[in-house]
C-alpha positions as CSV (number, residue, x, y, z in Angstrom):
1,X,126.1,81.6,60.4
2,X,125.1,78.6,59.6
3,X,128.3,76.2,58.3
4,X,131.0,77.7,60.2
5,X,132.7,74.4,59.6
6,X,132.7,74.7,56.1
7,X,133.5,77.9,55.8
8,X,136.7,77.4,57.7
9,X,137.1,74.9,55.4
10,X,136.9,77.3,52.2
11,X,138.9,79.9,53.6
12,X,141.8,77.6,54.5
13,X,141.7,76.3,51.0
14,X,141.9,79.7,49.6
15,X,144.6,80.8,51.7
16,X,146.2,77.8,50.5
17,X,146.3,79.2,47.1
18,X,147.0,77.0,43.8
19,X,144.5,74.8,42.1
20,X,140.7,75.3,43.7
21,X,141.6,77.9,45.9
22,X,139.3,80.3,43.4
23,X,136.6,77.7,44.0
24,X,137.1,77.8,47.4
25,X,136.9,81.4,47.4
26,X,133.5,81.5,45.8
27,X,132.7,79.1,48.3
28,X,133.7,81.4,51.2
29,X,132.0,84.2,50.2
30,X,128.6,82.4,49.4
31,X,129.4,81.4,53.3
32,X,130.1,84.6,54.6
33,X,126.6,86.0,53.0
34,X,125.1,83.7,55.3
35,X,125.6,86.3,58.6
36,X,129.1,86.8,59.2
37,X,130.7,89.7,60.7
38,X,133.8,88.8,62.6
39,X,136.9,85.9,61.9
40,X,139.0,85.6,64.8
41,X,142.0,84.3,63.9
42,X,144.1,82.2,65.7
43,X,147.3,80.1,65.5
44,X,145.3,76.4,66.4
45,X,142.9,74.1,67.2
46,X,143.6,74.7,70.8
47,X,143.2,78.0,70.6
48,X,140.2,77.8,69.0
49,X,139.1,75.3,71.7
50,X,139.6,77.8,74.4
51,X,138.4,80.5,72.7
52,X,134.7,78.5,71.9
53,X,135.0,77.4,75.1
54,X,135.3,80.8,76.8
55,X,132.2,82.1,74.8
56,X,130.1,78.7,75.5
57,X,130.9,80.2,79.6
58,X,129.6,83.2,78.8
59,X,126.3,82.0,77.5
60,X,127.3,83.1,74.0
61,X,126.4,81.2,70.6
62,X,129.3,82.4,68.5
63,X,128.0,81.2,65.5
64,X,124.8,82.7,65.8
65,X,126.8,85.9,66.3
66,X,128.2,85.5,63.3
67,X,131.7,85.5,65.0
68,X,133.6,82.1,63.2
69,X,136.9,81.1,64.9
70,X,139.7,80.4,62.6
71,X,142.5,77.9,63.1
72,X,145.3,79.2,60.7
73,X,148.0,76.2,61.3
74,X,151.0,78.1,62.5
75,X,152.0,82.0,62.2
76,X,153.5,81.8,59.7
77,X,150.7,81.9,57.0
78,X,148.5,84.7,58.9
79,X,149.8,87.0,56.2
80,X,147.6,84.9,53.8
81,X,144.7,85.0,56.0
82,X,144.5,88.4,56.3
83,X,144.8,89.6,52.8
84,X,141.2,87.4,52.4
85,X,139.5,90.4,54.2
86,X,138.9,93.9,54.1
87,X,137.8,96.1,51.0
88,X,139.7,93.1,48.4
89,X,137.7,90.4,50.5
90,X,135.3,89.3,52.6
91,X,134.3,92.5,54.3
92,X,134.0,91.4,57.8
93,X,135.8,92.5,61.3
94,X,139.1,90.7,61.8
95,X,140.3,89.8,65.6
96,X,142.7,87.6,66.2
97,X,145.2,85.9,69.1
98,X,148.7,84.6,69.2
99,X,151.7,83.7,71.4
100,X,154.3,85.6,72.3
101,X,157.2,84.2,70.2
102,X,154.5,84.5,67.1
103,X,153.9,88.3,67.4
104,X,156.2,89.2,65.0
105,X,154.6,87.6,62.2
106,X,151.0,88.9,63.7
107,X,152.8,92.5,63.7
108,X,154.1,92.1,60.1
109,X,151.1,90.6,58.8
110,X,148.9,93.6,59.9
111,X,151.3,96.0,58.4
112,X,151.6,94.3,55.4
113,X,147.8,94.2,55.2
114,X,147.5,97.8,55.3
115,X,146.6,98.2,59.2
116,X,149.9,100.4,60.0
117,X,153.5,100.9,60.1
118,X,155.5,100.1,63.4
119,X,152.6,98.8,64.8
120,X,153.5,98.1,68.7
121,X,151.4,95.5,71.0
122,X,149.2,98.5,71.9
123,X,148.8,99.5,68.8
124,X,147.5,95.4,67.7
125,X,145.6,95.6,70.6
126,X,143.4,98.7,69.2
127,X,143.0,96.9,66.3
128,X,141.6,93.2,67.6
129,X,144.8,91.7,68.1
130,X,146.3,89.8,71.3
131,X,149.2,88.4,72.1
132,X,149.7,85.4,75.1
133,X,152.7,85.2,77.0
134,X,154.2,83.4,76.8
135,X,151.4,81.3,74.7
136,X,147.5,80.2,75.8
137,X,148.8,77.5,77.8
138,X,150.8,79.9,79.8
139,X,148.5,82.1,80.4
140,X,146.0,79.6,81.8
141,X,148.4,77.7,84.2
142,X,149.2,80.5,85.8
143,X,145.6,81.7,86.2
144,X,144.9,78.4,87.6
145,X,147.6,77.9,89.3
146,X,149.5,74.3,89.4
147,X,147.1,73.0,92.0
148,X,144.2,73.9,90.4
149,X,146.1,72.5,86.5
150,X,146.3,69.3,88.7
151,X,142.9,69.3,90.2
152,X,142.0,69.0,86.2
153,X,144.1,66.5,85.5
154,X,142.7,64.4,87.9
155,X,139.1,64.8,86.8
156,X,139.9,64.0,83.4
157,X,142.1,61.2,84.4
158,X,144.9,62.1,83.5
159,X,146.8,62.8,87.2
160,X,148.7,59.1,87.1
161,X,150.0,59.6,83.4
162,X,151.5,63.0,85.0
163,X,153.0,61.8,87.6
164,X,154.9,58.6,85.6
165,X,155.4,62.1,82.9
166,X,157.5,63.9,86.0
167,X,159.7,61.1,86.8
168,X,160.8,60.8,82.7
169,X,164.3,61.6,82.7
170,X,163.9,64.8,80.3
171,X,161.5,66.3,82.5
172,X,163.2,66.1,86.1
173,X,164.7,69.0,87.0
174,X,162.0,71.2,85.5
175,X,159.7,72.9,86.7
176,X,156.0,71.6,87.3
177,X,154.5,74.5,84.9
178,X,157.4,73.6,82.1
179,X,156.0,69.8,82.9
180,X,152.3,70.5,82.8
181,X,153.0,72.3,79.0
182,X,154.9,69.4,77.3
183,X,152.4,67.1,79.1
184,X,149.6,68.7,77.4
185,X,151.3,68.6,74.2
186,X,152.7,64.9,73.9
187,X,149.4,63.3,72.4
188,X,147.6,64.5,69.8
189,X,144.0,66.0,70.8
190,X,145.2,66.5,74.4
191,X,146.6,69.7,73.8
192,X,142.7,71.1,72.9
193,X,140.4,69.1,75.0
194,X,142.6,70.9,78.1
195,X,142.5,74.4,76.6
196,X,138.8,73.5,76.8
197,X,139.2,72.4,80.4
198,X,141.2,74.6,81.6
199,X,139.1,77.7,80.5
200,X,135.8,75.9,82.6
201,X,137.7,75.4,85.7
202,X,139.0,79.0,85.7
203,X,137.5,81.3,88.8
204,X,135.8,84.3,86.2
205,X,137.5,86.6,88.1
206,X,141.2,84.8,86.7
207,X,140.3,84.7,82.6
208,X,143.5,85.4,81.2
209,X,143.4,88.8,79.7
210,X,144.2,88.4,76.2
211,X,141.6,85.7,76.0
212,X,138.6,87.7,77.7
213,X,139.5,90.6,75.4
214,X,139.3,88.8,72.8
215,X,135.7,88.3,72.9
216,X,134.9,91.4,74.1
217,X,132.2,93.4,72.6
């Protein structure tokens, strides 16, 4: 696929509904004509970070798979997205991850799609769908570990921001992996280039699950 960019534009536009969105739908499927098979959606652009970065590790050009990552701003709206694909749609395989607190809506939106009733996590997980606990930030601390999370902070240098972070009056008391999260969350951008980090100083032995099974074949 050649403008997965664009595409994700189109789509997101579409979902959106309302003026242009049938424009953007006509755009979409041009787009998808171009060699796409699977969306993987996801709630954001940090997601979608680790995800891309976790394929670039395993020497996989996701685009030329014809595998397009999909931001989908929030939970909330991964109803929409879904109803975009399948028999009424674009006909292309759907995968997709969220957190934990956000697997309701995942769970709903499926059934409301026409994947199942009473769907449970296994049941998501047959059909492309995994959920992080408690969310991808989680996951990847603790398959770090807090000394390793630190080792990348200090490579991107970030370590001496941290460590004025710790001694904020909110965050004292808490614990380093509740610090390192609202760290990574307090500027914007920061969040996504260390889901990209944190994914290429992982041992390949310590992917999170629901992130390597996400791009599995």
């Amino acid at each position: 696929m050649r403008e997965p960019d664009r595409f994700r534009a189109a789509v997101s536009r579409w979902a959106a509904g309302g003026a242009g969105s049938a424009a953007a739908a006509t755009v979409a499927r041009e787009l998808a004509g171009d060699g796409l098979t699977t969306v993987v959606l996801v709630e954001g652009v940090s997601d979608q970070s680790a995800v891309e970065a976790l394929a670039a590790r395993h020497g996989r050009d996701l685009a030329g798979e014809g595998v397009c990552v999909l931001p989908i701003g929030g939970a909330m709206g991964v109803g929409r997205f879904l109803r975009l694909f399948g028999a009424q749609g674009l006909t292309v395989n759907v995968r997709g991850l969220c957190d934990e607190a956000e697997e309701g809506w995942f769970r709903r939106g499926l059934e409301q799609a026409g994947a199942g009733a009473g769907l449970t996590r296994s049941a998501m997980e047959a059909l492309g769908f995994y959920v992080c606990v408690a969310d991808l930030e989680d996951e990847l601390i603790r398959a770090l570990g807090t000394t390793g999370v630190e080792h990348v902070l200090a490579v991107e240098g970030d370590l001496a921001r941290f460590r004025v972070f710790q001694n904020q009056p909110a965050q004292r008391g808490r614990t380093i992996e509740r610090q390192l999260r609202r760290f990574m969350g307090t500027t914007s951008g920061r969040k996504a280039r260390y889901a990209r980090a944190l994914v290429r100083a992982l041992d390949p032995q310590r992917i999170p699950r629901p992130l390597e099974q996400l791009l599995a074949p």
